[in-house]
N, C-alpha and C positions, 0 to 999 in steps of 0.2 A: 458317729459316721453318718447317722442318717438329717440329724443338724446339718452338715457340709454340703450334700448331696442337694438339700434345701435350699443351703445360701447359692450352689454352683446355677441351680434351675433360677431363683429370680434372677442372680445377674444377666444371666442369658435372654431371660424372659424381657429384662429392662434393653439389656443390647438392641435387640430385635423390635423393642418399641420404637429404641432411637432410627434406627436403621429406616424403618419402613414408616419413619416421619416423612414428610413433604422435601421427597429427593427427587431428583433429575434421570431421567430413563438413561442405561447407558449408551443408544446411537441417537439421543437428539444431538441437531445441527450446533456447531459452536459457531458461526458465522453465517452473514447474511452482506453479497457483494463485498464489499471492503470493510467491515465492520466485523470486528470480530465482538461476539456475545457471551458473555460469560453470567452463570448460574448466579442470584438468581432471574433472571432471566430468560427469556426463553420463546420461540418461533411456534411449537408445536403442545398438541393436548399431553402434559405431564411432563413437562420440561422447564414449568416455570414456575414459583414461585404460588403466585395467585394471579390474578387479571389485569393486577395493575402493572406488571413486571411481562407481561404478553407483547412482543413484538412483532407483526406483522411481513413475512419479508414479502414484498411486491416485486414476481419476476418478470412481469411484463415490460419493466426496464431490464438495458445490457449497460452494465451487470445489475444486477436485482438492489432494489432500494429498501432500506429497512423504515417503518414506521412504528411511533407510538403507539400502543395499543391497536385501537380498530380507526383510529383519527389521520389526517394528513399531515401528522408531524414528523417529519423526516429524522432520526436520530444519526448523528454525526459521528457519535464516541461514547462511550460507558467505562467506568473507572470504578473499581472497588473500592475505591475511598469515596464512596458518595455520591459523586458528580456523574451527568448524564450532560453530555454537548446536543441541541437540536437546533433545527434550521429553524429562525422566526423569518416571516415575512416582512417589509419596508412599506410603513404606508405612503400616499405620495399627496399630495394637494398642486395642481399644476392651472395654470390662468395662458389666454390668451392676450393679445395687446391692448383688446379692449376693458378685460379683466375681469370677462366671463370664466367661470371655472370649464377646463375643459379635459379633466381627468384627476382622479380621485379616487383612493381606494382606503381604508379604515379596514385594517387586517387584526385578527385577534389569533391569541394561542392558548388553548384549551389544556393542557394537562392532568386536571381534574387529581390526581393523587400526587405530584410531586410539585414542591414549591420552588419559584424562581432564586436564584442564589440573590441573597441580597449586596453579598461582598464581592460577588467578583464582576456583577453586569451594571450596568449603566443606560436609564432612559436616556436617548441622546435626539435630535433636532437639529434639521441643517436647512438653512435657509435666512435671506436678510430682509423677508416680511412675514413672520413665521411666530406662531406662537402653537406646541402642543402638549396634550392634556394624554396621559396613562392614566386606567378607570382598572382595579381587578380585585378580588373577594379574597379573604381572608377568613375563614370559617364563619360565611354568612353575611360578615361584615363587607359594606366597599369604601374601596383605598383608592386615593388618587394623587397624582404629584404631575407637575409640567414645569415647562420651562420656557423662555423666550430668545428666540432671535432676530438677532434685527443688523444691519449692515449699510452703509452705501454704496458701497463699492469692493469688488472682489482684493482690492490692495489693503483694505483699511483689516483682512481677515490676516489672523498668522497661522501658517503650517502647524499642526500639533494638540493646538487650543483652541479649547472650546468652553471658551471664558463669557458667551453670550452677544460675540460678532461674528457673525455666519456660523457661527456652531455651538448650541448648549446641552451641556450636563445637568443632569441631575440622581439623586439616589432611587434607588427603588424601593417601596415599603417593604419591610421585612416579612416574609409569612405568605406570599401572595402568587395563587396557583393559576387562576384562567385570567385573564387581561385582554384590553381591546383598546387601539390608540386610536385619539378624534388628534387631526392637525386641521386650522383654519390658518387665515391671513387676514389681518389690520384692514390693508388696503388692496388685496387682489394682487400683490404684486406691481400696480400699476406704474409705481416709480422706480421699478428694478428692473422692470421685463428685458432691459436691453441685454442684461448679464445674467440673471435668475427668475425663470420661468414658473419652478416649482419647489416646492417646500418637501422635506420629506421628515418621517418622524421613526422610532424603532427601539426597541430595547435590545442589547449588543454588549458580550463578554468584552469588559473592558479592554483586556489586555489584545483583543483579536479587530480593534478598529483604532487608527490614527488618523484624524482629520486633515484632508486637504484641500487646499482651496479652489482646487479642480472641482470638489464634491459640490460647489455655488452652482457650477454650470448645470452639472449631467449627474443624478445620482439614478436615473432611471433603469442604468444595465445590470442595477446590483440587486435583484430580485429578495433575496434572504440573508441575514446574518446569524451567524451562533448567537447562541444562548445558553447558560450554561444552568442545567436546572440540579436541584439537592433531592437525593434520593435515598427512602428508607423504608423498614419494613413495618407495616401495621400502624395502628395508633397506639400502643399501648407503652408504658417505661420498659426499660429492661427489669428491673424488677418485680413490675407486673408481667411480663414475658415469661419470665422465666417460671414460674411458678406454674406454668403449663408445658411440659417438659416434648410432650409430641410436637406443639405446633412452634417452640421457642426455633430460630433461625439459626442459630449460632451452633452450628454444628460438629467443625474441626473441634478434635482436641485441645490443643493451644492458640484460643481463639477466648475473648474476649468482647462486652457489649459496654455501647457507647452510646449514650440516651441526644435524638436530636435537640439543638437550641431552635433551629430557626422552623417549628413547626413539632407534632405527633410523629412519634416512633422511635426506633432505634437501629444502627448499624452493628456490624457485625468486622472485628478487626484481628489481623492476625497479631499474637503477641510478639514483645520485643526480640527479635532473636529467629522469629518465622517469617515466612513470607507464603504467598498464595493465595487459596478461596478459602474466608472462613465460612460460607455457608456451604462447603462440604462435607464431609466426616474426615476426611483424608489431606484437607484441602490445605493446611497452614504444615507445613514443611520445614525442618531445620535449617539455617543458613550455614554451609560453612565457614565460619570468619578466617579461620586460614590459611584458605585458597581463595579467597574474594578480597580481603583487606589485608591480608600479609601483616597483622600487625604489632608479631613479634621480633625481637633482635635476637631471642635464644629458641628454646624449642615451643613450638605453640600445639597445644591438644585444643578440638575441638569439643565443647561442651552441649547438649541441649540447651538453644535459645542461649548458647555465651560459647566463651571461650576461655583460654585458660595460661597463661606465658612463666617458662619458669628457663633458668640458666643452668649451666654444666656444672660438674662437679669442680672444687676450688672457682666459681664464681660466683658472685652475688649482685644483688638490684633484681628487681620488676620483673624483666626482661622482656618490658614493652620498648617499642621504640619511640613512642611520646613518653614516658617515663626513662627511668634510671636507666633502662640499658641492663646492662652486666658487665662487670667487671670483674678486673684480678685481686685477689686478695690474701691467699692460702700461700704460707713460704714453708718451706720441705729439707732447708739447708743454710747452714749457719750466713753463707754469704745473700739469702732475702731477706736476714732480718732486720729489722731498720730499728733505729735509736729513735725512742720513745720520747723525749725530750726535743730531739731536733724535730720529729714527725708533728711534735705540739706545736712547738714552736710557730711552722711553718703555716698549719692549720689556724692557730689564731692568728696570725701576721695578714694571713689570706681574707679571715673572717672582719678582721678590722678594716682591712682595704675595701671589702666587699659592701660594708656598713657605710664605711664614710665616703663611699664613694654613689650609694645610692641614697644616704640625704645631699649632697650635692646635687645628685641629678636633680630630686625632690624640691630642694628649693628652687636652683634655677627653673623647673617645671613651675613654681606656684609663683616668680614672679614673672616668667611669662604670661600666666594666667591673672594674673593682676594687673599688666600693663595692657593687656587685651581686653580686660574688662575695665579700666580706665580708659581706654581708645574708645570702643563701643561707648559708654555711657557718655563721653566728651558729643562724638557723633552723633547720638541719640537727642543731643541737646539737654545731657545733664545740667552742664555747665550754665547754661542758661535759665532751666528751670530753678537751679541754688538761688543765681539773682534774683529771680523772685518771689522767691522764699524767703530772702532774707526780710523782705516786710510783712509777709502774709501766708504763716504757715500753716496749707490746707489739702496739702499732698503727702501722703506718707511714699516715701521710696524706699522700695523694699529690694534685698539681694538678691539676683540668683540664685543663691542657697534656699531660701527663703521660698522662694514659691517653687522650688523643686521637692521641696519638703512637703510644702501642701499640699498639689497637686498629684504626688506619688510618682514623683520622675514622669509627671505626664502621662501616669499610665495612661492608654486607651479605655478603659472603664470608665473615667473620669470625664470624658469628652463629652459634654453637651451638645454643643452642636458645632457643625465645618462649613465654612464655606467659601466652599472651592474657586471661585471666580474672581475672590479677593485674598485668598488665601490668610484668612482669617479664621482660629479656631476658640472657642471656648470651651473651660473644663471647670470644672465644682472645685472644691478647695477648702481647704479646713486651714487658722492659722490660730499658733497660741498666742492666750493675750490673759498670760496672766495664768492664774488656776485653772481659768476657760477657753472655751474656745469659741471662733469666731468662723462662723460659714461664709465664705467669699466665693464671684464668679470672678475667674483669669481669662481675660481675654488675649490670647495672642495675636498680632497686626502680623498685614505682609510687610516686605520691605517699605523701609522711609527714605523716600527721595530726598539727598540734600538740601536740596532748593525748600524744601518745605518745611524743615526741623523748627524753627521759630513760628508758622503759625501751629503746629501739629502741639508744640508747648504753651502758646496762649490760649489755644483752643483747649487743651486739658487744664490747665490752671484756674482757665472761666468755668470749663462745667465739674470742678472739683467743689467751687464757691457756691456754687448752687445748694440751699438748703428748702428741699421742698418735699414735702410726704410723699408726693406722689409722682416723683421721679428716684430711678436707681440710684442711687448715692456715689458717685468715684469715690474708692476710698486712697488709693493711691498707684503706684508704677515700678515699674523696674524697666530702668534703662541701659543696665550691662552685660547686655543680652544683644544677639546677632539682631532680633527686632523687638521693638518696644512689646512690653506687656503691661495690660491695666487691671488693676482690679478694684472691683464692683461688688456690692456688697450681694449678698445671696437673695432668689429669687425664689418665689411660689411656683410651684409646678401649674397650676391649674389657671389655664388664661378663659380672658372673655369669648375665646372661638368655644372653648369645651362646654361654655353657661349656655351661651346659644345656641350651640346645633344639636343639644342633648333634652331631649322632651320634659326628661325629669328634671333637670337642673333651671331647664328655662321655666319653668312654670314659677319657681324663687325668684326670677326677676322681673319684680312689679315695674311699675311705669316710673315710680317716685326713683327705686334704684338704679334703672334706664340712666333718669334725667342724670343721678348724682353723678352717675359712672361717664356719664359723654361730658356733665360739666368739671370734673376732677381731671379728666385727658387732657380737655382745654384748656385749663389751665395751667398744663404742666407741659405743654408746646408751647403754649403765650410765653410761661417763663421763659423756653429755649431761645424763642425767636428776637422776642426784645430787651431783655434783662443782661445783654452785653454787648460789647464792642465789636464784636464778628457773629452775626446770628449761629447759632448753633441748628445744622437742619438734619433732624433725624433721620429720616430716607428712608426707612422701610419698614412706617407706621401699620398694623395690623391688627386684626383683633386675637391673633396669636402674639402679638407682641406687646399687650396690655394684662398681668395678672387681676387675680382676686385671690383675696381670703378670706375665710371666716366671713370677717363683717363685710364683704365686698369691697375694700379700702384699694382705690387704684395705685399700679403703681410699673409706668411705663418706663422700658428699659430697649437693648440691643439700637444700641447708639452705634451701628456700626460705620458710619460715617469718619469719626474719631479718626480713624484711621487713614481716610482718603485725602487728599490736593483737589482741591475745587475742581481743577481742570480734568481730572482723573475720575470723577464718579461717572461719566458715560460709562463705564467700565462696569459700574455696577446695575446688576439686573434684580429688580424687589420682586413683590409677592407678586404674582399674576393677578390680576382682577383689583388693585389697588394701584396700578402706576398712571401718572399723570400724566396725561395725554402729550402735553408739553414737551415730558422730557424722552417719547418716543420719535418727536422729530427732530427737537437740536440735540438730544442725548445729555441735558446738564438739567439738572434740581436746582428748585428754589425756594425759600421759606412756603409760597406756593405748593408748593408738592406737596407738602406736607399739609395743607388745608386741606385739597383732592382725597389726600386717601383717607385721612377725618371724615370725610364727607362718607365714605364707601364705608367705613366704620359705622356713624351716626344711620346711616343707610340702614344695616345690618341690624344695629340694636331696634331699629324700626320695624321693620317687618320679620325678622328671625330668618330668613332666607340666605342660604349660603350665597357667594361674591362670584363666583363661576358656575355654573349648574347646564349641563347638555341636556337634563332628562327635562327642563322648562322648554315652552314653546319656544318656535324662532323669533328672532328678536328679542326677549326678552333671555337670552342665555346669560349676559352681564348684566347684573343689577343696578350699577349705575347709571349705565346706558340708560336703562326700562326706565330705572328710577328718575332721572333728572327730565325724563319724558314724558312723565303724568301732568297734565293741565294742574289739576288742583281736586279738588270738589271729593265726589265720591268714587271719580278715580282713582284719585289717589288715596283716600280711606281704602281701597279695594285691596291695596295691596300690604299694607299693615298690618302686622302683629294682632290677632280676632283679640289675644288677651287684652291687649291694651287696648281696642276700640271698645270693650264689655265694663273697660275699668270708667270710662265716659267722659275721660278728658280730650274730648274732641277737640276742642280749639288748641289749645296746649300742643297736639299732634300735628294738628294741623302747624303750628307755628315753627314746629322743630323739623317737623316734614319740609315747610320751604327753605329752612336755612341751610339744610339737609343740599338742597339742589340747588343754592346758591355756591357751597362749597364745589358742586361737581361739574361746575362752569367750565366750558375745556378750555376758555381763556382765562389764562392765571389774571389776566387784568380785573374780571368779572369777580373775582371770587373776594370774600373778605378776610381778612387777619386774622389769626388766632387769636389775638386779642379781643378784637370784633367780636371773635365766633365766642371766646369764655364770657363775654361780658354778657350776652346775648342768652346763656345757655344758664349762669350762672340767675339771672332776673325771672329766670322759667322756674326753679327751683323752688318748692312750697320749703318753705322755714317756720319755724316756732319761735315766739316771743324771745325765749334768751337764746335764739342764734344770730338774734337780727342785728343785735350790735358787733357780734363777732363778722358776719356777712359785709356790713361797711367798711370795720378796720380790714379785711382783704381788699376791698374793693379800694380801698385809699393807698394799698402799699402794693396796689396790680397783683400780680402772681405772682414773685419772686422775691426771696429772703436769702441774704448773701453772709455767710461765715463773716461774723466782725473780724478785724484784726486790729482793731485800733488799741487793744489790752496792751500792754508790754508786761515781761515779769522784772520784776525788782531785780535789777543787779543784773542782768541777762540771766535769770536762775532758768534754767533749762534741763525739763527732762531727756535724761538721754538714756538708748539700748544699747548699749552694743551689740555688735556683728552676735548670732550666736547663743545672745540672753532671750531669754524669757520673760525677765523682772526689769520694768523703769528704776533710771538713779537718777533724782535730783542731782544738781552738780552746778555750783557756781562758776561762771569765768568772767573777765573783763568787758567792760562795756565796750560798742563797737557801734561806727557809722555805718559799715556798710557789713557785706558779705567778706565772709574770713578767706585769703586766699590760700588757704592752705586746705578747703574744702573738699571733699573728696567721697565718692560710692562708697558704699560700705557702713558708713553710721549712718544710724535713724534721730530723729528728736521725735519729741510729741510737746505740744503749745495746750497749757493749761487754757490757754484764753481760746484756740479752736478744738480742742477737744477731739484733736485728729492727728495722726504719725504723720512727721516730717523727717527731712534726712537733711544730715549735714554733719561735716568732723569741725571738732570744736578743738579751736588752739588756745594754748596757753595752756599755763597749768593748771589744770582741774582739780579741784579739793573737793572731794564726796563730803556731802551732806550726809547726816544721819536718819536720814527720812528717803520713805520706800511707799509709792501710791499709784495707781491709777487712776486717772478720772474716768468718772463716773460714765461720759458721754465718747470714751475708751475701751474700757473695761466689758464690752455687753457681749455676754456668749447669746444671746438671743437671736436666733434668725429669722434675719428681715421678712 
């Protein structure tokens, strides 16, 4: 008895701890003006939370305005599941005729404990002389992202899009709490003024801004946009929360903790079946589901957090009504009862009908799907790529199946990187090959303009042939898909931006590895530019777009051009502080542009100085600018890398230093060739005795080594996969002059003599060999 009396005192004692945890007074204000506030939350001393959940109401406005904390953030909206709406301000950059600045503001939003949502807001930029830069902290760290617009006229803009002509997107870094936006202008506006006066810049709830080309003229009346910020409690897990049971938040009953991804702390959720405040005691509520959703056909009992459907007496089923229902089925009298034999009958007669009626649908469904993915891969210019395959096969084409396998139905995990203004996506990807497996990048293209399909297939067929260490490898395609996909063999996470601008890492790269790494570039753009029949021009060369591993072994990838019509890359916006001057005034690339931004690279590995920087003096904010600006002498020593001036190959520096600002000539005429520049870069390179003869035989076969295909196999012996397999089968068929017309998506080959998956259906009768192999230059689970 007196054990009970014990256990009834702690419970109480624990009640009462919870109780008189960090709870809400019961007449603090639930609203402030038109904003209603909900707990935790809070206007007044002991009504909220902690300090970071303090909202100021200011009634010096009619009706009273709510801010953030003790700051000039105006709060919009607060939502139990996380999200807080607040007003950000518009920065503006505005020029007169003569293209003096003549109004300018760089607005920042301080939040200090809650971070910017990185999914649902969007840095955005309006303007067609306009280029701006987002700067904001990250636990200590700073984060930046920009974008470019550029325009000539308010026609050449569309309604809706902001694809980098009068309006750019870009993402926000994830994590990221105070922020402050810089916008400048190219030219002052001075060749728009007649139509666009002023630039303006902002971070803006995606879903609560649509672009219009009215916004070229006049963005000035729109003083602030939402922004949608992510809100939580503490920094600590829920599991570390909890473990301190006064000051844990989650205080309803049927309430539930949910640890943040995008930053420190945790939310507080009502469980499935509740609704209300879970940081009440009282706060998460039962829902009734059968007065709210009606969701039974028979009698429905309400359950805590469910519900419960059952039928009448002589009925049966569910008694849901997305389910069975209920039905009749109890007979009480000779005349319900039914002949068991006819009752079968009728059931299987029904059950057969039922069956062969939904493989019919089934097939007719799979050769619609068959004949649509024979349309697509026709359009895609299958048909065409077979033809030239049939001499030189150096493209594996791979199913639909296939890379939806890899990719994981595309989950969104998988996504490397998007982007949005070409509507081109990449994702990682595992493919079997054999016992192993094989790491591939899939690129997805936007649409393919008809008109383009044969060079968009020359153009993949040429950089398929490319065999050179120090470019991504095409491994192959699929073209029976709404838009083409490539894939590219797997890449290094870790690029030349992360070696440079990391104190620790840059200290590893001596002047000798510098050289290799700018002459390894060059010589894997020299290959793109000359080593085929349509230069191949990379377009959005950077030193995040140059890996390293381990030994430093380059190896340049994100070919996103692939995918574009010559006339069509105006459309494309590259990295800021790398675009060539050139293609901001006619809007078109040329194997030039890609020396330019070489140059802002070679640039970079020279001095260690990031490509855009506001915290450097004026004038020197761009580094190629500054850079192609220094006379020579000990000017330009002045701004170089101290490690490599200490290592004392000054003249060397000095040599790479002016080739350096030959490339950043802002007349593409001026500038020299990537060929020029690897030959040039390549002579700079200190070598040892037994590299010297290997340095010639390059230097005799230039930069570029092209898959042979002059092998044929005996007898047309051809490994083939099937749709499906896993395992190559040798398989003999008939000799042939040309391509089979009975070719068709869906088979693969692979060509002992290139050592790479092709595709094609083989006619004639096939007789399996009794031989099972991969080659060797096949077979590699090893990732690139």
């Amino acid at each position: 008895m007196i054990s009970q009396s014990i256990l009834v005192a702690i419970i109480l004692l624990l009640a009462t701890e919870i109780k008189s945890a960090i709870l809400p007074k019961a007449d603090c204000p639930t609203s402030c003006g038109n904003l209603t506030i909900p707990f935790p939350f809070g206007t007044t001393s002991d009504c909220y939370l902690d300090d970071s959940f303090l909202i100021t109401c200011n009634h010096s406005y009619n009706p009273p305005k709510p801010f953030l904390n003790l700051g000039n953030t105006q709060v919009l909206e607060i939502s139990l599941d996380g999200l807080m709406q607040v007003a950000s301000p518009v920065a503006s950059d505005c020029y007169d005729d003569s293209g003096a600045q003549i109004n300018g503001t760089t607005p920042e939003l301080i939040s200090s404990k809650f971070p910017i949502s990185s999914t649902r807001n969007k840095f955005t930029a309006v303007g067609c002389d306009t280029y701006a830069l987002i700067k904001g902290s990250k636990e200590w760290k700073q984060m930046s992202a920009g974008c470019v617009s550029w325009c000539d006229s308010i026609d050449s803009a569309v309604n809706g899009t902001c694809s980098g002509i009068g309006c750019c997107q870009t993402s926000i870094p994830k994590g990221v709490k105070d922020y402050f936006v810089d916008i400048r202008s190219f030219r002052n506006h001075t060749r728009v003024n007649n139509f666009n006066r002023c630039g303006y810049a902002f971070v803006v709830e995606a879903e609560a801004f649509e672009f219009s080309t009215s916004d070229i003229k006049d963005l000035r009346n729109r003083k602030s946009v939402p922004v949608v910020l992510d809100w939580s409690v503490g920094n600590l897990t829920c599991e570390e929360a909890w473990r301190n049971r006064s000051s844990y938040a989650c205080k309803a009953l049927h309430s539930e903790c949910s640890d943040l991804t995008n930053g420190f702390g945790y939310r507080c959720n009502c469980l499935t079946g509740f609704q209300g405040n879970p940081y009440l005691i009282d706060g998460c509520q039962d829902i009734d589901e059968c007065t709210t959703l009606k969701p039974c056909e028979g009698t429905c009992t309400n359950l805590p957090g469910n519900y419960s459907c059952s039928c009448p007496n002589e009925f049966e089923g569910d008694g849901m009504k997305n389910g069975t229902g209920c039905y009749f089925t109890s007979c009480h009298s000779a005349s319900r009862k039914t002949n068991t034999s006819t009752l079968f009958c009728i059931v299987f007669g029904f059950m057969v009908s039922a069956v062969g009626g939904c493989w019919i649908f089934w097939r007719r469904k799979e050769k619609k799907v068959i004949k649509l993915r024979q349309n697509l891969f026709n359009r895609n210019g299958g048909r065409l790529l077979l033809n030239m395959l049939s001499s030189e096969r150096t493209v594996a084409i791979f199913t639909a199946e296939d890379l939806k396998r890899a990719t994981d139905n595309y989950d969104e995990n998988n996504i490397l990187r998007s982007e949005e203004n070409l509507n081109n996506t990449y994702y990682k990807g595992i493919l079997p090959d054999g016992e192993n497996q094989l790491q591939v990048t899939v690129m997805k293209c936007g649409a393919l303009d008809g008109s383009y399909v044969e060079h968009f297939i020359s153009k993949l067929v040429t950089l398929s042939r490319i065999q050179h260490k120090n470019v991504v490898k095409l491994i192959g395609c699929c073209l029976e898909t709404q838009v083409p996909l490539l894939v590219y063999e797997s890449i290094n996470n870790k690029t030349l931006h992360d070696y440079i601008h990391d104190d620790d890492s840059a200290r590893s790269l001596s002047w000798d590895i510098r050289m290799r790494i700018a002459a390894k570039t060059a010589g894997a753009l020299a290959c793109l530019h000359s080593e085929s029949a349509v230069p191949i021009i990379h377009g959005n060369l950077n030193s995040s777009t140059i890996t390293l591993d381990h030994d430093f072994t380059v190896k340049v990838h994100d070919f996103t051009l692939t995918c574009l019509e010559l006339s069509d890359v105006r459309l494309y916006v590259g990295a800021p502080g790398y675009l060539d001057p050139d293609y901001l005034t006619t809007g078109r690339l040329s194997v030039k542009s890609d020396v330019y931004s070489f140059g802002v690279v070679l640039a970079e590995l020279l001095t260690g100085k990031k490509v855009i920087s506001l915290e450097r003096p004026s004038g020197e904010e761009h580094l190629s600018k500054y850079f192609v600006s220094l006379p020579g002498g000990d000017d330009l020593l002045s701004i170089l890398d101290h490690r490599l001036v200490a290592e004392g190959n000054i003249e060397q520096l000095t040599q790479v230093a002016k080739l350096a600002q030959r490339c950043l000539s802002n007349s593409s005429a001026q500038r020299p060739t990537m060929e020029e520049v690897a030959t040039a870069l390549q002579l700079q390179m200190p070598m040892s005795l037994d590299q010297t003869q290997v340095h010639s035989n390059q230097m005799q076969n230039r930069f570029c080594q092209f898959r042979t295909t002059n092998n044929r196999l005996d007898e047309s012996e051809v490994l083939v996969i099937m749709a499906g397999s896993d395992t190559p089968t040798f398989v003999a068929t008939p000799q042939r002059a040309g391509p089979s017309s009975d070719m068709s998506p869906g088979k693969r080959y692979v060509s002992e003599s290139s050592g790479t998956k092709s595709a094609g259906k083989l006619s004639g009768k096939n007789q399996p060999i009794n031989r099972r192999k991969i080659p060797s230059e096949v077979g590699s689970s090893k990732s690139p």
